[in-house]
PASEBA-1860 file (N, C-alpha, C; in nm, 3 decimals):
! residues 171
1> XXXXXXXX> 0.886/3.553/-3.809/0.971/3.467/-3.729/1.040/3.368/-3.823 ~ 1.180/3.343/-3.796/1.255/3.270/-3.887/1.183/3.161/-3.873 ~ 1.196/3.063/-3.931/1.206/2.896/-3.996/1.238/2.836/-3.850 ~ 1.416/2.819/-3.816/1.483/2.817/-3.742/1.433/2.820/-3.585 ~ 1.378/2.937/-3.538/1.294/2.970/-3.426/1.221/2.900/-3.425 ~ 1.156/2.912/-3.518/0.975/2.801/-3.488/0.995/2.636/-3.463 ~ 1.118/2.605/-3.530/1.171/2.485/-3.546/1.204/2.432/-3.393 ~ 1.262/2.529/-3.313/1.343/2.495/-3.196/1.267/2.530/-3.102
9> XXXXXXXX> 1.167/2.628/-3.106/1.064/2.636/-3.040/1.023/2.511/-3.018 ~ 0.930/2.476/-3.132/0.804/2.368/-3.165/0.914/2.234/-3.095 ~ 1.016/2.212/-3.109/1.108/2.098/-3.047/1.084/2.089/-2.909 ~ 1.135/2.222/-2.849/1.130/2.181/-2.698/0.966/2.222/-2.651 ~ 0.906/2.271/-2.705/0.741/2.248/-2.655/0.691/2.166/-2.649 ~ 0.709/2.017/-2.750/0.706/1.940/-2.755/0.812/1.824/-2.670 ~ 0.927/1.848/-2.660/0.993/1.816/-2.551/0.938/1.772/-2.424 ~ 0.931/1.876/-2.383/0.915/1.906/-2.241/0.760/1.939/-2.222
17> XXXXXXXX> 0.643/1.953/-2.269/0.524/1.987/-2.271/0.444/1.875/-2.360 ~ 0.501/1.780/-2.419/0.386/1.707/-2.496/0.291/1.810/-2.564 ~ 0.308/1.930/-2.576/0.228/1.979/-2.698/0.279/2.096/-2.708 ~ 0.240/2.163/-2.858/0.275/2.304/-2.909/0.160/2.394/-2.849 ~ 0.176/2.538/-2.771/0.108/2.593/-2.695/0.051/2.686/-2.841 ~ -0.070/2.739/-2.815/-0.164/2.780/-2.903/-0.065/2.902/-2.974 ~ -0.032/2.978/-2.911/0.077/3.088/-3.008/0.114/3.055/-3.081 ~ 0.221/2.943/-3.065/0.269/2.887/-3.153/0.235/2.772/-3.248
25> XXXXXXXX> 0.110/2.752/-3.227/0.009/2.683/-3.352/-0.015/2.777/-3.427 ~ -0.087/2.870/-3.397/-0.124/2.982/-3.433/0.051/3.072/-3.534 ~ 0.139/3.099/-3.473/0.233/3.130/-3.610/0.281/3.020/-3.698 ~ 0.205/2.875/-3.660/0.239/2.820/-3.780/0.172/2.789/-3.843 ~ 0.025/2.829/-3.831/-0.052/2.833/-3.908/-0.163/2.699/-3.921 ~ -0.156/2.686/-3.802/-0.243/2.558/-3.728/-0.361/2.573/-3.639 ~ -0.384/2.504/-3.574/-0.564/2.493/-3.477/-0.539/2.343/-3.452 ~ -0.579/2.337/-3.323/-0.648/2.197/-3.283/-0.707/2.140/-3.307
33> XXXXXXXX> -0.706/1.990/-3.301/-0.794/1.906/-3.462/-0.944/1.903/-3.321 ~ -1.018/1.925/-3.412/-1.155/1.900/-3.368/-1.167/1.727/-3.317 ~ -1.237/1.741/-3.202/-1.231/1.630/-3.122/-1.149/1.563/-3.071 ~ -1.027/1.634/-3.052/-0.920/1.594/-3.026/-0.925/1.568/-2.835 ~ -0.863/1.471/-2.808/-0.912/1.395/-2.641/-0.818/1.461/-2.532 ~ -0.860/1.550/-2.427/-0.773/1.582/-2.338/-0.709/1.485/-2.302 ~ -0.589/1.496/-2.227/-0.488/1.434/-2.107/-0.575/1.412/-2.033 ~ -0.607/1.292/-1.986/-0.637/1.232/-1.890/-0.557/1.267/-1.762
41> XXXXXXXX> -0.622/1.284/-1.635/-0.615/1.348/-1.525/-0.578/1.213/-1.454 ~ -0.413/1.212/-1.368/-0.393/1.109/-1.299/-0.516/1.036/-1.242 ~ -0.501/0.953/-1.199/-0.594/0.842/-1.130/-0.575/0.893/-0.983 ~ -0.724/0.913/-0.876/-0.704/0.926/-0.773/-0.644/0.816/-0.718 ~ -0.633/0.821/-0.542/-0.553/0.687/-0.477/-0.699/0.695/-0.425 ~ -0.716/0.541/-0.365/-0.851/0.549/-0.279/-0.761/0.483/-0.099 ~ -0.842/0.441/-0.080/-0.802/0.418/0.065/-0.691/0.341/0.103 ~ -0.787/0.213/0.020/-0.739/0.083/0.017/-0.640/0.041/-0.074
49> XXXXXXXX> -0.545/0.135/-0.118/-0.482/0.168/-0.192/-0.305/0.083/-0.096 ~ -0.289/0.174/-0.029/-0.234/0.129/0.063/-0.205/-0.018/0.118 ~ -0.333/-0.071/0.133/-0.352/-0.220/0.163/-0.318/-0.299/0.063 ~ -0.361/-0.264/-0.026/-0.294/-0.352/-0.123/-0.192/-0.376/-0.188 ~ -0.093/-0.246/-0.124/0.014/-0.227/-0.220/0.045/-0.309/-0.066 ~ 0.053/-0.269/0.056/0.148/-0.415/0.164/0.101/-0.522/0.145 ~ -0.021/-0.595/0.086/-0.044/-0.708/0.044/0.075/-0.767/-0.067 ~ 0.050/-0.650/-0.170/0.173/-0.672/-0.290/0.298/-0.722/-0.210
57> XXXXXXXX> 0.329/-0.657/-0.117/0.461/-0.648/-0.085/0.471/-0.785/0.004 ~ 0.388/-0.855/0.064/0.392/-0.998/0.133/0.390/-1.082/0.076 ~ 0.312/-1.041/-0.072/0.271/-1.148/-0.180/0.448/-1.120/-0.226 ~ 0.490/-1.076/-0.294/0.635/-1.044/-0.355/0.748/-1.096/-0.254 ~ 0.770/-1.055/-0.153/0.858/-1.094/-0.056/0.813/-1.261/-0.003 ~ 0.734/-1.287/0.032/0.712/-1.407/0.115/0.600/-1.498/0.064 ~ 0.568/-1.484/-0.059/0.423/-1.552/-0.105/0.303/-1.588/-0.005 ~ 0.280/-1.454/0.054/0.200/-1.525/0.169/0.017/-1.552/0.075
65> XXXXXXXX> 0.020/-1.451/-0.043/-0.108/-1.531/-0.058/-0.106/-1.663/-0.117 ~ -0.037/-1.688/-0.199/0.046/-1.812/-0.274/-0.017/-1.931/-0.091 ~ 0.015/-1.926/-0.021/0.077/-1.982/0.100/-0.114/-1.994/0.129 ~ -0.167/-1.922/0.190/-0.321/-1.834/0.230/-0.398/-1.939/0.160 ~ -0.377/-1.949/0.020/-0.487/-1.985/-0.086/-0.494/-2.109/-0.109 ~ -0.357/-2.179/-0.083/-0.326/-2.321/-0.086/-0.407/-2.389/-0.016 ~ -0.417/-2.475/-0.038/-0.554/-2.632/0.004/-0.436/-2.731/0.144 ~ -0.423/-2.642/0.239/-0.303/-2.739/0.303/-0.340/-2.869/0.407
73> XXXXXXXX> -0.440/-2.910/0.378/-0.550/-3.023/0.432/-0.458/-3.104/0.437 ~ -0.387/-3.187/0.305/-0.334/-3.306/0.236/-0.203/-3.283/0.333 ~ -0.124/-3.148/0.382/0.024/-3.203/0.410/0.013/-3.225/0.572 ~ 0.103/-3.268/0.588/0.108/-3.254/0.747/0.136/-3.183/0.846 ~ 0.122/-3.198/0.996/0.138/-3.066/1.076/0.284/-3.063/1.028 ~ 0.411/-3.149/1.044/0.545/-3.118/1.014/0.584/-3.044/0.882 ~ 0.546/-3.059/0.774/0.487/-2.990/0.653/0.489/-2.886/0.675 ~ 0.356/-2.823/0.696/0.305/-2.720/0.703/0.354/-2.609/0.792
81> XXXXXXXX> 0.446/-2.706/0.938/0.503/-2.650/1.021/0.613/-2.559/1.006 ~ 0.699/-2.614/0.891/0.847/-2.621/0.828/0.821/-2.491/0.734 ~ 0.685/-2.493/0.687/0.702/-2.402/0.562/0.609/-2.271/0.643 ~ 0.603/-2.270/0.743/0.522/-2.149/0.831/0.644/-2.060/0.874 ~ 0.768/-2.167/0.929/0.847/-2.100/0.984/0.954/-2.024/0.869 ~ 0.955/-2.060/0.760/1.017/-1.934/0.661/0.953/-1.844/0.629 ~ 0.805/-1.886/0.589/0.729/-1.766/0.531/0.728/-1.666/0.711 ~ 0.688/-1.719/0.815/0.702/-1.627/0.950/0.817/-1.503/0.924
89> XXXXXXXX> 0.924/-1.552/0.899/1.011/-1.490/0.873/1.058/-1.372/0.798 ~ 0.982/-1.432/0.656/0.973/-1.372/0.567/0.854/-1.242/0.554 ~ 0.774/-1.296/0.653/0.675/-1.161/0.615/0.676/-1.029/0.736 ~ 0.766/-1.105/0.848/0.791/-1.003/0.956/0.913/-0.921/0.890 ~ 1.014/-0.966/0.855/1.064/-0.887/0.809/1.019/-0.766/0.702 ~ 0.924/-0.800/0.588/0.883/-0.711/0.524/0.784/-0.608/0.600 ~ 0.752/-0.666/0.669/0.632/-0.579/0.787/0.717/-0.481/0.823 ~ 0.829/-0.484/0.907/0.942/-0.434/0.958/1.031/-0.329/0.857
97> XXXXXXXX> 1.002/-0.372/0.754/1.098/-0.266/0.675/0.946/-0.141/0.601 ~ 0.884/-0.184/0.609/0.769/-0.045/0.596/0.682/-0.009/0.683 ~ 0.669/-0.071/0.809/0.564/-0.043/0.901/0.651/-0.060/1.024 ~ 0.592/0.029/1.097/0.727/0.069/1.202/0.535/0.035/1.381 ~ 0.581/-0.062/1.416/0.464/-0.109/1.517/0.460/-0.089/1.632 ~ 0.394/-0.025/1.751/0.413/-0.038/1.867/0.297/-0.081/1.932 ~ 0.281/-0.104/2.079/0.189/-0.190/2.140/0.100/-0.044/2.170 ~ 0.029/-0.040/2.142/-0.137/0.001/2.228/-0.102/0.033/2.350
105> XXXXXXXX> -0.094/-0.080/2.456/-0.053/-0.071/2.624/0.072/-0.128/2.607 ~ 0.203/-0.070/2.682/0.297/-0.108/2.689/0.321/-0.196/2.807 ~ 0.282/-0.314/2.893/0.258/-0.364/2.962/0.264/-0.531/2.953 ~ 0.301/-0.611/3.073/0.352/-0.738/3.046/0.210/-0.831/3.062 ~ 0.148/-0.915/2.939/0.044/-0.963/2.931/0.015/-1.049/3.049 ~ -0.130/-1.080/3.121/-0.137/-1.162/3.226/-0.110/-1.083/3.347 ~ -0.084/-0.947/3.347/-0.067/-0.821/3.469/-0.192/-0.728/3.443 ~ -0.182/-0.695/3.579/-0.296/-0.582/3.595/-0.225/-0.498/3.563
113> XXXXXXXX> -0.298/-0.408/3.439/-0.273/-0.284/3.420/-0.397/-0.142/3.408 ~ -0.361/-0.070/3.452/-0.418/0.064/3.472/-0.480/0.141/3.303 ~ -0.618/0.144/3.326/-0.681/0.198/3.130/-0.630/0.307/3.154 ~ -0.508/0.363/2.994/-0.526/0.547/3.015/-0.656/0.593/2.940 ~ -0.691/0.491/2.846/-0.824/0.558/2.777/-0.919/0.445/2.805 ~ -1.059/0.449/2.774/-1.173/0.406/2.762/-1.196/0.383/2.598 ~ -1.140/0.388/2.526/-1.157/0.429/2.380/-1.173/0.301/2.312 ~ -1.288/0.277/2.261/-1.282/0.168/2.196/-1.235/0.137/2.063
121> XXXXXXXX> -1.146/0.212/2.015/-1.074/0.192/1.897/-0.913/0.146/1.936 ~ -0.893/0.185/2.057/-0.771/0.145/2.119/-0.753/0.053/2.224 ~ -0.840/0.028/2.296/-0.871/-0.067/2.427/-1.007/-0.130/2.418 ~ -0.993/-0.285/2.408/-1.148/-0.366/2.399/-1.145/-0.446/2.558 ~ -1.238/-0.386/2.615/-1.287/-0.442/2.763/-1.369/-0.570/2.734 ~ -1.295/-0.703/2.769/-1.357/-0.845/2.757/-1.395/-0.853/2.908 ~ -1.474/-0.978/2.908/-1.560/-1.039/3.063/-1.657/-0.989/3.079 ~ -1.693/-0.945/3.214/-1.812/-0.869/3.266/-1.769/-0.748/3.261
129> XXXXXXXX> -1.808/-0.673/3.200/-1.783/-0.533/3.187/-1.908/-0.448/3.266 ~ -1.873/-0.382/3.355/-1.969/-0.321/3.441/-2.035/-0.189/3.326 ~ -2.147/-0.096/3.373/-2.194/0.041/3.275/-2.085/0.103/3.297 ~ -2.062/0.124/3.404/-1.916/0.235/3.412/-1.755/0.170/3.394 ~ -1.709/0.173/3.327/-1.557/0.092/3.316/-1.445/0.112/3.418 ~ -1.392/0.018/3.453/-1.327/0.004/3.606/-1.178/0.080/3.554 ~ -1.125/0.127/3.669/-0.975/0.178/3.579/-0.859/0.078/3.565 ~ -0.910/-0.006/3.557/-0.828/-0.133/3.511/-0.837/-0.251/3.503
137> XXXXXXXX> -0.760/-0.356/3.480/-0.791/-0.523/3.456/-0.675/-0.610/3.434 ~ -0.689/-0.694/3.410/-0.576/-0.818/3.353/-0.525/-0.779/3.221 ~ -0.407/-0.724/3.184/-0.408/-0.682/3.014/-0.363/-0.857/2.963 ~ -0.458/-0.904/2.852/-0.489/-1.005/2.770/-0.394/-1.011/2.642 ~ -0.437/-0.887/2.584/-0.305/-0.838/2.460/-0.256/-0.685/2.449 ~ -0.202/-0.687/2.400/-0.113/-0.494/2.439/-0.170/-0.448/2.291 ~ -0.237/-0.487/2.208/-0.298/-0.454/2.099/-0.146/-0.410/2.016 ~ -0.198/-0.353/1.905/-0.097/-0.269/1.813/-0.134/-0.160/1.738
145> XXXXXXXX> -0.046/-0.050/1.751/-0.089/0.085/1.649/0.023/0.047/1.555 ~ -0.015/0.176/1.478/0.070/0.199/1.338/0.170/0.310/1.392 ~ 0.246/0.308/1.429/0.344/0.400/1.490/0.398/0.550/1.363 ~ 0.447/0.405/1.233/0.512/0.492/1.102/0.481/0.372/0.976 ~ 0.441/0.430/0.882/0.427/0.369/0.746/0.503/0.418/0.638 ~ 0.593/0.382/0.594/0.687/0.432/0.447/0.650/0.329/0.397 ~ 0.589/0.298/0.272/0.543/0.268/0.197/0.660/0.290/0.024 ~ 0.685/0.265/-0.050/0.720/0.256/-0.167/0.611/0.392/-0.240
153> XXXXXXXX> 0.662/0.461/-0.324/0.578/0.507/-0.418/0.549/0.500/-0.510 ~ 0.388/0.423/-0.546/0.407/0.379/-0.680/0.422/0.426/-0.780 ~ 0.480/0.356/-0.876/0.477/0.378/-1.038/0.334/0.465/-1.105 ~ 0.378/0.568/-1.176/0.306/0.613/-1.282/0.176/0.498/-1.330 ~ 0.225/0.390/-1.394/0.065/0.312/-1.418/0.044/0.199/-1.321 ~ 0.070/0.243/-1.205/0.055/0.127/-1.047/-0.072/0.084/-1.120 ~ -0.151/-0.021/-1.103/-0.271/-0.071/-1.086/-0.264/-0.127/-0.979 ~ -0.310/-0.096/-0.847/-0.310/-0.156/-0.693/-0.413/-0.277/-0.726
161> XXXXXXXX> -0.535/-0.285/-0.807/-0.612/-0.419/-0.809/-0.547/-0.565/-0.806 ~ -0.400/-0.540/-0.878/-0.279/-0.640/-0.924/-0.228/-0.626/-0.771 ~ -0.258/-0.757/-0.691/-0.184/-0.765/-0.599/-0.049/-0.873/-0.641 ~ -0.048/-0.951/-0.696/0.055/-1.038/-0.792/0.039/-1.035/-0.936 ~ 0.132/-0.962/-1.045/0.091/-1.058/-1.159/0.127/-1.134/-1.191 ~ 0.046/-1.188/-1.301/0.084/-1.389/-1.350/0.212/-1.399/-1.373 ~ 0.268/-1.469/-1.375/0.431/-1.547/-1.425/0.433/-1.602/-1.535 ~ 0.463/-1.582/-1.676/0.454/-1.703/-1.789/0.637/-1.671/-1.824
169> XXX> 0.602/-1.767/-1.812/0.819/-1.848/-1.859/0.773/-1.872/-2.006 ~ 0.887/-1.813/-2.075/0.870/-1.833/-2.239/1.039/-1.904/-2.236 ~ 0.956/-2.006/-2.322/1.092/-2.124/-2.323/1.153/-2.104/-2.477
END
């Protein structure tokens, strides 16, 4: 095999493959260095993966942990009032642009409404709750599902643990 070939070979194998495939170690008269470290295998996602990346995204858009973590004892209700109603703003909207919400019971709170389920992941029966559950009651709150989630996809080295990173200003 020419010079030339092996040359343009070994280029785009390396290119496009991050390595020269054994054939072609092998006509050039090579082997794999002993102890040499596989490619590391992407990082699974875990659950909570998710959560933290819409945390990211409240923290980024609206500083709500910035806001959360703060000591707001010292300001006043007008204070505190003033700076609720931007961050409010600010984090419904981001809610709104990746999480798409609907009510549980579609129904006007403070009305009797009719249970379609018994399900306690979707409907929580408060008061006296009899053994057998009545087919209806006062609806209190219309709860909320997750209707739709689009989410961002993260980056190649996401670290989801980083719900904010630090800020340093170089002067």
């Amino acid at each position: 095999m020419s010079r030339i070939s092996l040359a343009f070979r070994s280029f785009f194998a390396i290119l496009f493959h991050g390595a020269l495939p054994d054939a072609l170690l092998t006509s050039l008269g090579l082997a794999h260095r002993a102890g040499s470290k596989p490619v590391p295998a992407p990082a699974a996602h875990s659950p909570s993966d998710g959560a933290l990346q819409m945390l990211a995204i409240l923290q980024r858009d609206a500083r709500l942990i910035d806001f959360l973590m703060e000591d707001i004892s010292s300001y006043s209700d007008d204070q505190v009032g003033a700076a609720v109603r931007s961050l409010h703003d600010q984090c419904r909207d981001s809610l709104q642009r990746y999480v798409q919400l609907a009510p549980v019971i579609d129904g006007v709170e403070g009305t009797h409404t009719k249970l379609a389920s018994a399900d306690p992941a979707s409907v929580k029966l408060l008061g006296n709750v009899p053994p057998q559950p009545p087919p209806g009651g006062t609806l209190r709150h219309r709860g909320w599902r997750c209707a739709k989630i689009d989410l961002p996809a993260p980056g190649a080295r996401h670290n989801f643990s980083i719900v904010a990173p630090a800020e340093v200003e170089i002067e």
